[in-house]
BAFI-3210 file (N, C-alpha, C; in Angstrom, 3 decimals, decimal comma, padded with zeros to 6 digits):
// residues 278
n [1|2|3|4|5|6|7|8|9|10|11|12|13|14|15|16|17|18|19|20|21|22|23|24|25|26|27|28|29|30|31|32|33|34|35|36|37|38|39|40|41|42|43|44|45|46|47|48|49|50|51|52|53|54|55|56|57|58|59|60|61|62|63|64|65|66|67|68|69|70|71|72|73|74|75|76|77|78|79|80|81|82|83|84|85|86|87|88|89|90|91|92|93|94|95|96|97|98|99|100|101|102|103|104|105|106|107|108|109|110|111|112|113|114|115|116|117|118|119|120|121|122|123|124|125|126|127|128|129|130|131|132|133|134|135|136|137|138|139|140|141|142|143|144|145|146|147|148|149|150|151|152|153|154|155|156|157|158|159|160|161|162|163|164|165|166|167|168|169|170|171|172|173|174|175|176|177|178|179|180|181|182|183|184|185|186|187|188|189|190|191|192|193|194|195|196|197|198|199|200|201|202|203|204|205|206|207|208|209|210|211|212|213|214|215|216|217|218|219|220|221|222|223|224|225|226|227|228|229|230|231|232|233|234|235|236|237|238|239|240|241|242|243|244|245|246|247|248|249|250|251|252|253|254|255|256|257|258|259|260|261|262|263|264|265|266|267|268|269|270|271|272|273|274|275|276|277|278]
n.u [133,922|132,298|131,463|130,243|127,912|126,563|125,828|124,561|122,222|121,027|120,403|118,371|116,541|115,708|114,401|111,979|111,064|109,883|108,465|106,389|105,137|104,269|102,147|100,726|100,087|098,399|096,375|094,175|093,019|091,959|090,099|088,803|087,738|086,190|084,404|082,895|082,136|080,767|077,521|076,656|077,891|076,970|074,006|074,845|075,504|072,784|071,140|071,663|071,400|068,796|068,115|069,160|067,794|065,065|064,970|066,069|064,059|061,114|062,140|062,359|062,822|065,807|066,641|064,365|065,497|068,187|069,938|072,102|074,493|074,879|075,602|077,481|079,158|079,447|080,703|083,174|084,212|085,140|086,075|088,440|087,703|084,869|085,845|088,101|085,707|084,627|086,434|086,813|084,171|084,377|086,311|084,889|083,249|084,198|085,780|083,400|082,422|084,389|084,573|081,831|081,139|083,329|082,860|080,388|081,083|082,547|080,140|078,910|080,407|080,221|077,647|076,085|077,590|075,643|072,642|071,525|072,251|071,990|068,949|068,984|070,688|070,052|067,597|067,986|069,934|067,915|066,549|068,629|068,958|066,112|065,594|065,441|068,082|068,626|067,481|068,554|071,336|072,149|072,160|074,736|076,466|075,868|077,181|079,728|080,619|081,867|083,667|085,124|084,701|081,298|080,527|081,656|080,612|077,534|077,618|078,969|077,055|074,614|075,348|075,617|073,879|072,826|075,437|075,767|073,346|073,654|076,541|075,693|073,739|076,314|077,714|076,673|075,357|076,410|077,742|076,112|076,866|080,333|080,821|080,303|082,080|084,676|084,416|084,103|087,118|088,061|088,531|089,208|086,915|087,483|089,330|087,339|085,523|087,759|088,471|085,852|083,461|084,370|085,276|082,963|081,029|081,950|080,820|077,860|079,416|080,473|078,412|076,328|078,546|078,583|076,579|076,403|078,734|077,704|075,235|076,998|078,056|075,726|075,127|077,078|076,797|074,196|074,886|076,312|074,769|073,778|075,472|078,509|080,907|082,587|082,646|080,743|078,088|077,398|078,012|076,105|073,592|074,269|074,629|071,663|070,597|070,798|069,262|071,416|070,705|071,760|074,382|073,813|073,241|075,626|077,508|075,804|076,194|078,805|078,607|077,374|079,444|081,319|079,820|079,593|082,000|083,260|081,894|082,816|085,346|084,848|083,622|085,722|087,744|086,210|085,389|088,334|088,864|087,300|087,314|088,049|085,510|083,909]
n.v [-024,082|-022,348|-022,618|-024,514|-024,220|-022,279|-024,135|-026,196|-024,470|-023,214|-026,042|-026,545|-024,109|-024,756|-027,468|-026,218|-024,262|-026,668|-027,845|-025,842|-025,640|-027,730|-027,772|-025,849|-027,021|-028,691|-027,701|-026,367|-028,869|-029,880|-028,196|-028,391|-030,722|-030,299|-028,871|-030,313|-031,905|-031,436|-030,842|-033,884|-035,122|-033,612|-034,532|-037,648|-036,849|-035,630|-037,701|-040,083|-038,663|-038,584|-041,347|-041,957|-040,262|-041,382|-044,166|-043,836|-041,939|-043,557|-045,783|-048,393|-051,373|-052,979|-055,405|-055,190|-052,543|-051,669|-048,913|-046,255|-045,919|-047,984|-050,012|-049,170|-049,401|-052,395|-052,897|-051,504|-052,737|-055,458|-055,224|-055,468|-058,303|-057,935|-056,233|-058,106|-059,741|-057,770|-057,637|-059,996|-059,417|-057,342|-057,704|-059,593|-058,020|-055,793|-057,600|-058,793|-056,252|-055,510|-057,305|-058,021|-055,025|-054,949|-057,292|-056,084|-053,787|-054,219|-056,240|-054,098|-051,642|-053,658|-053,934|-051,001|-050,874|-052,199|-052,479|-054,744|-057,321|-055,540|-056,173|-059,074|-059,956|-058,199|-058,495|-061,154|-060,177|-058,841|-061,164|-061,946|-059,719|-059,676|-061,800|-063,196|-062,623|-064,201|-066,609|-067,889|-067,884|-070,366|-072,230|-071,313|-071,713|-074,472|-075,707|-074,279|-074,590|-073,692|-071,300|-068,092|-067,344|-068,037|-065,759|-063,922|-063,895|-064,033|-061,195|-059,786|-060,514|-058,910|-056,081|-055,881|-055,654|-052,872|-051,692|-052,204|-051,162|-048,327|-048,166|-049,069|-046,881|-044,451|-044,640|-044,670|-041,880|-039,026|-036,247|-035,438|-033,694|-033,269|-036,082|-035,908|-033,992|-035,246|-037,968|-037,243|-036,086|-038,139|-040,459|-043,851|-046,252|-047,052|-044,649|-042,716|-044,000|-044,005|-041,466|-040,158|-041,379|-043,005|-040,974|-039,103|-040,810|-040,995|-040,094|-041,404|-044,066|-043,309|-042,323|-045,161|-046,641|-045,645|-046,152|-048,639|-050,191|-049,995|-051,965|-053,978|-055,003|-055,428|-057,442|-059,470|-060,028|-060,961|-063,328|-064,555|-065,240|-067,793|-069,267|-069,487|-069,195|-067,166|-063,391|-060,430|-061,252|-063,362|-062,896|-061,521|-062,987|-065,166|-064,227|-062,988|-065,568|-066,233|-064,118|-061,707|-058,519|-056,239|-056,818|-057,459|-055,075|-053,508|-055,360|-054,521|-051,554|-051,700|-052,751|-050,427|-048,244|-049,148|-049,244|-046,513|-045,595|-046,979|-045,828|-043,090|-043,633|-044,261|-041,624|-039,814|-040,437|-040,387|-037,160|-036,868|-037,927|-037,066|-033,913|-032,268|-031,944|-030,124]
n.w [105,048|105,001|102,393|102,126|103,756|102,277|099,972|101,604|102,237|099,814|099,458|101,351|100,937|097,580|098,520|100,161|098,251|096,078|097,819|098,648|095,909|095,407|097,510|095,882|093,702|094,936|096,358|094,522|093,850|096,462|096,845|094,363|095,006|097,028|096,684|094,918|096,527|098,770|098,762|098,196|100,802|102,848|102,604|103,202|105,869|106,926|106,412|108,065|110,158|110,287|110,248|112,905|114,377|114,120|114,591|117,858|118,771|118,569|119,708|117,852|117,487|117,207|115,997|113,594|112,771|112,829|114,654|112,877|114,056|115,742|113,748|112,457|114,448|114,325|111,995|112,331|114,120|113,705|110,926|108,949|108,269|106,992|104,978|103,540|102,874|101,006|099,178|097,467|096,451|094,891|093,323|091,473|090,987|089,544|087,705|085,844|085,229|083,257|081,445|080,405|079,276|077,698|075,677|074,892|073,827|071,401|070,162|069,339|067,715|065,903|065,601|064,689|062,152|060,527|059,827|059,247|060,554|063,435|063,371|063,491|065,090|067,899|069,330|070,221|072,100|074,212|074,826|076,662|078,522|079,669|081,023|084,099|086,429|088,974|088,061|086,471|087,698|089,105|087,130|086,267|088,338|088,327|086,366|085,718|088,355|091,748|092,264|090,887|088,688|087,487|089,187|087,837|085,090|085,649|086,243|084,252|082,302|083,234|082,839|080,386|078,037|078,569|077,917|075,609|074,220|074,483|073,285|070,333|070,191|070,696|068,329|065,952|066,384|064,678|063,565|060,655|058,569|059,586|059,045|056,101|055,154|055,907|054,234|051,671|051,791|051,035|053,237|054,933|056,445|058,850|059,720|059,559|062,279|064,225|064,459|064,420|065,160|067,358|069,422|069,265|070,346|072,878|075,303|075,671|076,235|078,656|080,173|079,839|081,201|084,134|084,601|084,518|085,779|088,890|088,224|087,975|090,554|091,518|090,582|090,784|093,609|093,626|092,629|094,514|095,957|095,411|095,614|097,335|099,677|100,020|100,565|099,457|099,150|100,111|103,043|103,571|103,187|105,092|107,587|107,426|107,773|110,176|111,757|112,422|112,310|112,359|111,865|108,752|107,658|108,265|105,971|104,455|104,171|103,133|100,727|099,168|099,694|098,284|095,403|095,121|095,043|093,016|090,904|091,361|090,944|088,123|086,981|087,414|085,704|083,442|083,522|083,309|080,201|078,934|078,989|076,339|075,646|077,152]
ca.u [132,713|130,991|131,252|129,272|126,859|125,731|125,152|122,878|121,434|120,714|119,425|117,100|115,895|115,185|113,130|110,973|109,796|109,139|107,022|105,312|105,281|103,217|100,833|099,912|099,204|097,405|095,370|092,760|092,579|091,267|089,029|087,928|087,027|085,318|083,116|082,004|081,519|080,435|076,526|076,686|078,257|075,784|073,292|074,854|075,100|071,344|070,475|072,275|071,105|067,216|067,558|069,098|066,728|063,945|065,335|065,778|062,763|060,169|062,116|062,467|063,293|067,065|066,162|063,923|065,907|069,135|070,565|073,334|075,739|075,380|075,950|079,034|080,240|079,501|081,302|084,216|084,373|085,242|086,430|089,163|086,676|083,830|086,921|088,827|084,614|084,738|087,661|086,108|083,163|085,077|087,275|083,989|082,090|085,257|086,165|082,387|082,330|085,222|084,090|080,670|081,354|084,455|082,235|079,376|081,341|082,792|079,488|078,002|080,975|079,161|075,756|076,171|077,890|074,821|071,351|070,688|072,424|071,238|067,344|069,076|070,539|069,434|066,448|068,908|070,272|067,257|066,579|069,627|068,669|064,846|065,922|066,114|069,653|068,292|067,391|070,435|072,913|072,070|072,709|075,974|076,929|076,269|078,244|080,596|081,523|081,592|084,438|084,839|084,064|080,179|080,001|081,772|080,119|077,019|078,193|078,985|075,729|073,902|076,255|076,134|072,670|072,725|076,464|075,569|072,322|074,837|077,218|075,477|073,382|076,839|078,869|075,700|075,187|077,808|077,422|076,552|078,322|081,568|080,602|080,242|083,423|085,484|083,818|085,063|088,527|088,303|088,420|087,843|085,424|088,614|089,910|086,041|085,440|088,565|088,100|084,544|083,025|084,815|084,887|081,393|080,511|082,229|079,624|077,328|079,863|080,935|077,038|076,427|079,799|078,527|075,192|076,861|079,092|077,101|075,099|077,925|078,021|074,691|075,699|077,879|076,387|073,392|075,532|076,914|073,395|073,341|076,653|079,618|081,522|082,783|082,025|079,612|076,536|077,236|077,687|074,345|072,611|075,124|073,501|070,167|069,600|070,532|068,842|071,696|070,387|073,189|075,611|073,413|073,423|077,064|077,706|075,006|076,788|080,160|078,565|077,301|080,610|081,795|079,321|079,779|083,456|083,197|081,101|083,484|086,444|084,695|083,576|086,895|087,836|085,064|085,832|089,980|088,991|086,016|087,733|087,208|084,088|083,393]
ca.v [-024,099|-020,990|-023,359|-025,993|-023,510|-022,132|-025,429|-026,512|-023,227|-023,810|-026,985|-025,842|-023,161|-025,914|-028,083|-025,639|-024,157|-027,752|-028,134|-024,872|-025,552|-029,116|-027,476|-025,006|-027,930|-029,675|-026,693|-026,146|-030,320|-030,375|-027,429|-028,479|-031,744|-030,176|-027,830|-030,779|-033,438|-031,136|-031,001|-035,178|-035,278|-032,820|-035,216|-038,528|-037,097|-035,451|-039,296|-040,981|-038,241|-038,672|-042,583|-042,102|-039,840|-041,772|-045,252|-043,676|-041,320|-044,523|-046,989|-049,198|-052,582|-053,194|-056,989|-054,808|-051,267|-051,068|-047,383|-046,397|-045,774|-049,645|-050,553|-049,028|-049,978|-053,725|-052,524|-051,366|-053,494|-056,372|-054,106|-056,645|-059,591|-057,227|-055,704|-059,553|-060,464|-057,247|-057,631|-060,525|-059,135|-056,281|-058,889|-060,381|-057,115|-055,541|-058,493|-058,956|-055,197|-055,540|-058,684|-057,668|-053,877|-055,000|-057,838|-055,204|-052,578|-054,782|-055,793|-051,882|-051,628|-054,686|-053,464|-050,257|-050,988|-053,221|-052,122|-055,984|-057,672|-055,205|-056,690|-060,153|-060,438|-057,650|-059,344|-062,736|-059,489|-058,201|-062,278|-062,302|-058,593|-059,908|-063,083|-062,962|-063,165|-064,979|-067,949|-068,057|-067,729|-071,331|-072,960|-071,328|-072,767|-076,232|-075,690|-073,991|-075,037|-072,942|-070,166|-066,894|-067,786|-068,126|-064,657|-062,805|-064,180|-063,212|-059,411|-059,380|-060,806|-057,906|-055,171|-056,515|-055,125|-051,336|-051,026|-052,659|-050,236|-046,613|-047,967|-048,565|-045,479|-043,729|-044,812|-043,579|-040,215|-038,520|-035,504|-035,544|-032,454|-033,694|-037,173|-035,713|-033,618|-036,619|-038,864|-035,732|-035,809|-040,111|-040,840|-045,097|-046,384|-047,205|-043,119|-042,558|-044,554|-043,703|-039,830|-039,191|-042,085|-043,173|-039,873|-039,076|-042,021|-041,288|-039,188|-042,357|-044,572|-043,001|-042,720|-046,288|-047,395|-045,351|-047,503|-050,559|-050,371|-050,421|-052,814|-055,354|-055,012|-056,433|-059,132|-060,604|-060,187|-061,787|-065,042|-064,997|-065,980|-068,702|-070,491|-068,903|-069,299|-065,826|-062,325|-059,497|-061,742|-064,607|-062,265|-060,913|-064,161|-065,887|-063,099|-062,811|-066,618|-066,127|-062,746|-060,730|-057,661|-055,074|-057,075|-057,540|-053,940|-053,336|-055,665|-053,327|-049,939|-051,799|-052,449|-049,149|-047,682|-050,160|-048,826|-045,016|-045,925|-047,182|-045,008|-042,104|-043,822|-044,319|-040,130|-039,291|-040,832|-039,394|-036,248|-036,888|-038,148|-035,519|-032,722|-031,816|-031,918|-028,998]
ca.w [105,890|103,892|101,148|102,500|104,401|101,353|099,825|102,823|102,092|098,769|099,138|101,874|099,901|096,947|099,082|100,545|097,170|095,878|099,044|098,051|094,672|095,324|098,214|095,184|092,890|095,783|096,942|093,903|093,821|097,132|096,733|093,480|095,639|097,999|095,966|094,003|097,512|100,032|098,737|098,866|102,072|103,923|102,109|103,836|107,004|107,023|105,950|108,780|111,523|110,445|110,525|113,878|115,525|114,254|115,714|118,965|119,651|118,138|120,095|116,900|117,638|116,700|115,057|112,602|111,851|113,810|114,392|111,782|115,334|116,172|112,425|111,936|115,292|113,954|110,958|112,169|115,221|112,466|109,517|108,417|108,140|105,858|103,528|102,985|101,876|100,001|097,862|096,281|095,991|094,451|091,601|090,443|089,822|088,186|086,374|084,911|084,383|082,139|080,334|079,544|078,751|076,386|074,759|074,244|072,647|070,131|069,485|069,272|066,705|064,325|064,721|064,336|061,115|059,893|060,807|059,093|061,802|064,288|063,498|063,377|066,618|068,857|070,494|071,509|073,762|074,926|075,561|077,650|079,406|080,348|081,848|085,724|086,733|089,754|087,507|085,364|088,353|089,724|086,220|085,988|089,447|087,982|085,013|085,910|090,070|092,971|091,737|090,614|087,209|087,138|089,362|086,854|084,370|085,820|086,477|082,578|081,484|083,720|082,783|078,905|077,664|078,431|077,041|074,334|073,473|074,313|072,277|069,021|070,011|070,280|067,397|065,236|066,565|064,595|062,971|059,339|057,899|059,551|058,682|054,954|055,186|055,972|053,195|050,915|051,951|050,946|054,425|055,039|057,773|059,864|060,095|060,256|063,248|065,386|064,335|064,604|065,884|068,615|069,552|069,166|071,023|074,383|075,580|075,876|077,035|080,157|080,585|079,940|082,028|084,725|085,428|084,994|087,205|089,920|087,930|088,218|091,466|091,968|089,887|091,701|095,372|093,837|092,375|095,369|096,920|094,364|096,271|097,426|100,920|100,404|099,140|100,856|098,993|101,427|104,626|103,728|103,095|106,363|108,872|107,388|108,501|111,519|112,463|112,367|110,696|112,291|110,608|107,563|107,856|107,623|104,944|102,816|104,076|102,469|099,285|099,164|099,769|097,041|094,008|095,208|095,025|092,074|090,246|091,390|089,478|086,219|086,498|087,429|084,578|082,526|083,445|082,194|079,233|078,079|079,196|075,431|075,590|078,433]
c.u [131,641|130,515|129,530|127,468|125,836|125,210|124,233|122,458|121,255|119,798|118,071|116,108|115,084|114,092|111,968|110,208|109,591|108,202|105,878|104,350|104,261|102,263|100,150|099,386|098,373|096,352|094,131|092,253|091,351|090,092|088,357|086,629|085,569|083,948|082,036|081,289|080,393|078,880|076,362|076,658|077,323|074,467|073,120|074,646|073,716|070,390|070,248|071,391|069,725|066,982|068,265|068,012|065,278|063,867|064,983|064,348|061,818|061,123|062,629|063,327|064,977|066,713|065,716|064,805|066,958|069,375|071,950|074,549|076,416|075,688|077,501|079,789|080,712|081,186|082,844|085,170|085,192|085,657|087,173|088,351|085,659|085,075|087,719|086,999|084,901|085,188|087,729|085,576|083,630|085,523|086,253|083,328|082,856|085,773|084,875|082,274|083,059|084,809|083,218|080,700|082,454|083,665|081,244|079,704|081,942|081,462|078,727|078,832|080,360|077,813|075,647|076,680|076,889|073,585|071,433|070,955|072,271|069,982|067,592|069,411|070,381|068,380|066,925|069,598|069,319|066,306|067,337|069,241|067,099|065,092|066,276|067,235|069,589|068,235|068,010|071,576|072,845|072,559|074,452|077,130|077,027|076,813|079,283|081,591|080,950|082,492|084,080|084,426|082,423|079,788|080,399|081,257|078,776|076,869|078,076|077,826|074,769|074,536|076,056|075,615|073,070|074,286|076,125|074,404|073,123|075,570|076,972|074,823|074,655|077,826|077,933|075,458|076,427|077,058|077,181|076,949|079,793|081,209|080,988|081,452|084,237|085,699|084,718|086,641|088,901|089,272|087,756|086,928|086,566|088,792|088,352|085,601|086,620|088,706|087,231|083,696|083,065|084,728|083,753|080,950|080,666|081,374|078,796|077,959|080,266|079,751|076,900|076,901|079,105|077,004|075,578|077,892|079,229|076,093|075,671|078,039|076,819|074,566|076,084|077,710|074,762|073,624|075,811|075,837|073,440|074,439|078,083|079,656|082,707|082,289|080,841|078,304|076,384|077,467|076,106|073,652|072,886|073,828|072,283|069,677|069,674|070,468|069,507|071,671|071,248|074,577|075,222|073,767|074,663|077,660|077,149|075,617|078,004|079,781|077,974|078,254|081,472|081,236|079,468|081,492|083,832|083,145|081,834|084,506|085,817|084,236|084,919|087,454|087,504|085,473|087,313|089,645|088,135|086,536|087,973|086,228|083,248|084,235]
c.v [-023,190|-021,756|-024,240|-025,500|-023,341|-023,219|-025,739|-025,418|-023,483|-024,738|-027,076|-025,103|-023,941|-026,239|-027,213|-024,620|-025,277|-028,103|-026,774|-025,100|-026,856|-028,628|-026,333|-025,620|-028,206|-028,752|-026,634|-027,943|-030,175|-028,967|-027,771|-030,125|-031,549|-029,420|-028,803|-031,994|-032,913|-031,267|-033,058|-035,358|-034,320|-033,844|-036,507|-038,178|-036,105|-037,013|-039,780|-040,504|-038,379|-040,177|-043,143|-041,958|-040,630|-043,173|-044,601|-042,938|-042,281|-045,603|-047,854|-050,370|-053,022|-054,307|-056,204|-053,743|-050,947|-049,219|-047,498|-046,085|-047,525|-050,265|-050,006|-049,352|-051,546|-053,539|-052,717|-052,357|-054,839|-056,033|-055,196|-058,229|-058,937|-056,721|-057,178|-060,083|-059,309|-056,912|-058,380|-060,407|-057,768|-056,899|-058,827|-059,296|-056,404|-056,522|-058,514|-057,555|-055,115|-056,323|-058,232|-056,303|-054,094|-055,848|-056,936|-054,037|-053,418|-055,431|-054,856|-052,017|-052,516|-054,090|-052,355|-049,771|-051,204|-053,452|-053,748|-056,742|-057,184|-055,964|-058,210|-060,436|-059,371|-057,826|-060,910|-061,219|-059,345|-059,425|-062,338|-061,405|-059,350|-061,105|-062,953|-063,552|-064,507|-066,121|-068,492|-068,530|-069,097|-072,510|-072,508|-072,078|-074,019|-076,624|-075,514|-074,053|-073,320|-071,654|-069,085|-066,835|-067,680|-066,323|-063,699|-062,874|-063,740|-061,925|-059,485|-059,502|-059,302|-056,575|-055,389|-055,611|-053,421|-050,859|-051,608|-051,534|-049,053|-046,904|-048,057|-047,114|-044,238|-043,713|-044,258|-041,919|-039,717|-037,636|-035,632|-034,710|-032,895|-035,460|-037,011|-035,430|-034,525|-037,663|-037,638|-035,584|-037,442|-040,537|-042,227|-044,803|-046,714|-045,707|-042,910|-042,895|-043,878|-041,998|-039,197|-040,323|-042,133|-042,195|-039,358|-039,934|-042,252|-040,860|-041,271|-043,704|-045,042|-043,232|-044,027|-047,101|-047,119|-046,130|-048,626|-051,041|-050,655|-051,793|-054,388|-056,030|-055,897|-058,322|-059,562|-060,692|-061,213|-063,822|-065,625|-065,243|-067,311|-070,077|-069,909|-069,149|-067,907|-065,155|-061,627|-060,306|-062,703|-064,031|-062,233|-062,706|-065,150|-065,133|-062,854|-064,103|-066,598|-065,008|-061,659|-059,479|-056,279|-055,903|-057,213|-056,091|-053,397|-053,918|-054,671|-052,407|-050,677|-051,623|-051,438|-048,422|-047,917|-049,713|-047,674|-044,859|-046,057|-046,380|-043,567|-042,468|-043,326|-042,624|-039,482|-039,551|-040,525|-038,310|-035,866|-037,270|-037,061|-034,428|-031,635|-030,995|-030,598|-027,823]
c.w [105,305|102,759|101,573|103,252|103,330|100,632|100,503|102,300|101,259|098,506|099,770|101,176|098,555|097,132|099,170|099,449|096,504|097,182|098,545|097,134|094,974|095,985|097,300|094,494|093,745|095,982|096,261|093,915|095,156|096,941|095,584|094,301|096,639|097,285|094,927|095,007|098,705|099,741|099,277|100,746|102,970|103,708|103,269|105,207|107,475|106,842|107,098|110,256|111,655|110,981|111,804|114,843|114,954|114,780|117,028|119,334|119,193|118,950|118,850|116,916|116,517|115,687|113,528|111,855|112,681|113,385|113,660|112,778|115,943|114,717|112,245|113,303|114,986|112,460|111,129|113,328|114,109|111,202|108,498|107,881|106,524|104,737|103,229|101,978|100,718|098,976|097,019|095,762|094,774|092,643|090,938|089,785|088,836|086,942|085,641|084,477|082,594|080,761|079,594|078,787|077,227|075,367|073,850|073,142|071,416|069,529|068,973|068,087|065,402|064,241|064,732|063,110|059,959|061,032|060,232|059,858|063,217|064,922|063,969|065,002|068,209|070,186|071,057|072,559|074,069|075,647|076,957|079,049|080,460|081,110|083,179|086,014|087,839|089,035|086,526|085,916|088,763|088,556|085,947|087,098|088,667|087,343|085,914|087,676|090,533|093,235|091,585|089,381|087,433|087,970|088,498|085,764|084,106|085,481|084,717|081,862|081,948|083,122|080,886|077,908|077,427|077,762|075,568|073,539|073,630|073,281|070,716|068,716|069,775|068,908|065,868|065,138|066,285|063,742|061,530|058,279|058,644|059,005|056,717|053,976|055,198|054,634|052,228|050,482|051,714|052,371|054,396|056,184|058,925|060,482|060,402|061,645|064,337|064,875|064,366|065,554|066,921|069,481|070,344|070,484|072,462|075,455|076,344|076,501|078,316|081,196|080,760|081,449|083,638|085,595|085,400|085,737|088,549|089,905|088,439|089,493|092,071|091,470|090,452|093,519|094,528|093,022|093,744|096,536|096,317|095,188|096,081|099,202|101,241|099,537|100,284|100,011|100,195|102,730|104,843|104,039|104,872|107,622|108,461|107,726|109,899|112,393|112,618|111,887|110,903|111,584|109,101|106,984|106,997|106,753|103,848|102,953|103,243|101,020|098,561|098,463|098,214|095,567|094,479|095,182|093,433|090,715|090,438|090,758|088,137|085,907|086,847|085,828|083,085|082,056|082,750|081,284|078,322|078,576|077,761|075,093|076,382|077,470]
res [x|x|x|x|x|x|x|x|x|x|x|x|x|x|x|x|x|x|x|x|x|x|x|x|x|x|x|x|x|x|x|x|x|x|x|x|x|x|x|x|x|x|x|x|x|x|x|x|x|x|x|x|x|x|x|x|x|x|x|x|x|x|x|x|x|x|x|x|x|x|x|x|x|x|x|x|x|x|x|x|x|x|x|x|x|x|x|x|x|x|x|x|x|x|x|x|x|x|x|x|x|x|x|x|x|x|x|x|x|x|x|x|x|x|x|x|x|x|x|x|x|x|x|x|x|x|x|x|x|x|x|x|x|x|x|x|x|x|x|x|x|x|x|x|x|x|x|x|x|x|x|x|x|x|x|x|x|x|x|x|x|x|x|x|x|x|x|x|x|x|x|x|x|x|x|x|x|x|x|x|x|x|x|x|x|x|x|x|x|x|x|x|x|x|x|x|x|x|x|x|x|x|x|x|x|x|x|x|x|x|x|x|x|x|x|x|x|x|x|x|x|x|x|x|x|x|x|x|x|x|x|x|x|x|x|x|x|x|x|x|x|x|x|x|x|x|x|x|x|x|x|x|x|x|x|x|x|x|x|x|x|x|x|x|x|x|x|x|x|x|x|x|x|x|x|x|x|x]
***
């Protein structure tokens, strides 16, 4: 029975410094969280409480500017309905993120190799960039049907441009005393590239990644004006014909939520990978 006591004892003892032992890891996490959210968050809700009190003390006709108290009651009143649109809306802008960002850096890698193909096809992107998505997204419908295909497609085309200009800008900006050094030590353009380049280059990436992101996002809520039967573009467009503008409302706070969501992955991210860099 002493035997067995001490055992339990033991294993008690165990547990409760692995419980320690994790609420000490956890502890600077959430403080580092907080020390870097709490300015934001005093931000949102100084936002929310001005475009209350100025609804109510002006009266302000709900139809025109609902209060952000009846928007999120719409919101959440229905929560399940707005997050099933948003999880499409979600696929298409992640999947075109991916697409267009991965196409772009492999081309950043060619024209950054070869200013002569730079001159050559640089301006068919900055064709593609100036082109209103609006009048693009309706031909890809007809091609391509009524799917997820033409919105991600979209998303990638919007998203395409600005990774494409960071990344030849970053795969250039490399030092040229280590650039020299390297060359020196008969270093190819392969070890060059994934040792200084790549490198080099993340800096502008993360930048880049970090506007298009949200980018994408618009992409695919504005395909999804073009012809879609789901997705937060077709809530919006659904309730803006027929006057609802507190649910229009809460569709926009989702996709909000959705690029500030977003956009906090890819700097989380940032931050683990450049941790270098600081």
């Amino acid at each position: 029975m002493a035997i067995r006591t001490s055992v339990f004892g033991r294993a008690q003892s165990s547990s409760s410094r692995e419980g320690t032992l994790a609420k000490t890891r956890l502890n600077p996490l959430i403080k580092d969280w907080w020390a870097r959210s709490r300015l934001p968050l005093v931000a949102f809700v100084g936002f929310f409480v001005l475009w209350e009190s100025f609804v109510r003390l002006f009266g302000v006709d709900p139809l025109t500017l609902p209060a952000p108290s009846a928007v999120f009651r719409a919101l959440f009143s229905e929560f399940g309905f707005y997050v099933d649109h948003a999880m499409v809306t979600l696929y298409e802008a992640v999947a075109g993120f991916s697409l267009g960002a991965g196409v772009a850096l492999l081309f950043g890698v060619v024209l950054a190799h070869s200013p002569a193909l730079e001159r050559m096809l640089l301006p068919l992107a900055v064709l593609a960039s100036v082109t209103p998505v609006v009048a693009i997204a309706p031909l890809l419908i007809i091609w391509f049907g009524f799917g997820a295909l033409p919105k991600v497609l979209i998303a990638a085309i919007i998203t395409f441009f600005p990774m494409l200009v960071n990344s030849i800008t970053g795969f250039r900006a490399v030092d040229p005393n280590r650039y020299d050094y390297m060359r020196s030590l008969c270093a190819g353009k392969r070890e060059i590239f994934f040792k200084l380049r790549l490198p080099g280059s993340l800096p502008y990436l993360f930048s880049a990644a970090k506007t298009c992101i949200s980018l994408s996002v618009i992409g695919a809520v504005v395909a999804e004006w073009s012809g879609s039967s789901e997705g937060l573009g077709n809530v919006v467009m659904m309730f803006g014909n027929y006057m609802q503008t507190v649910k229009v409302f809460a569709a926009i706070m989702m996709l909000a939520a959705m690029g500030i969501l977003l956009t906090a992955i890819v700097g989380a991210i940032e931050k683990k990978v450049l941790a270098w860099s600081r």
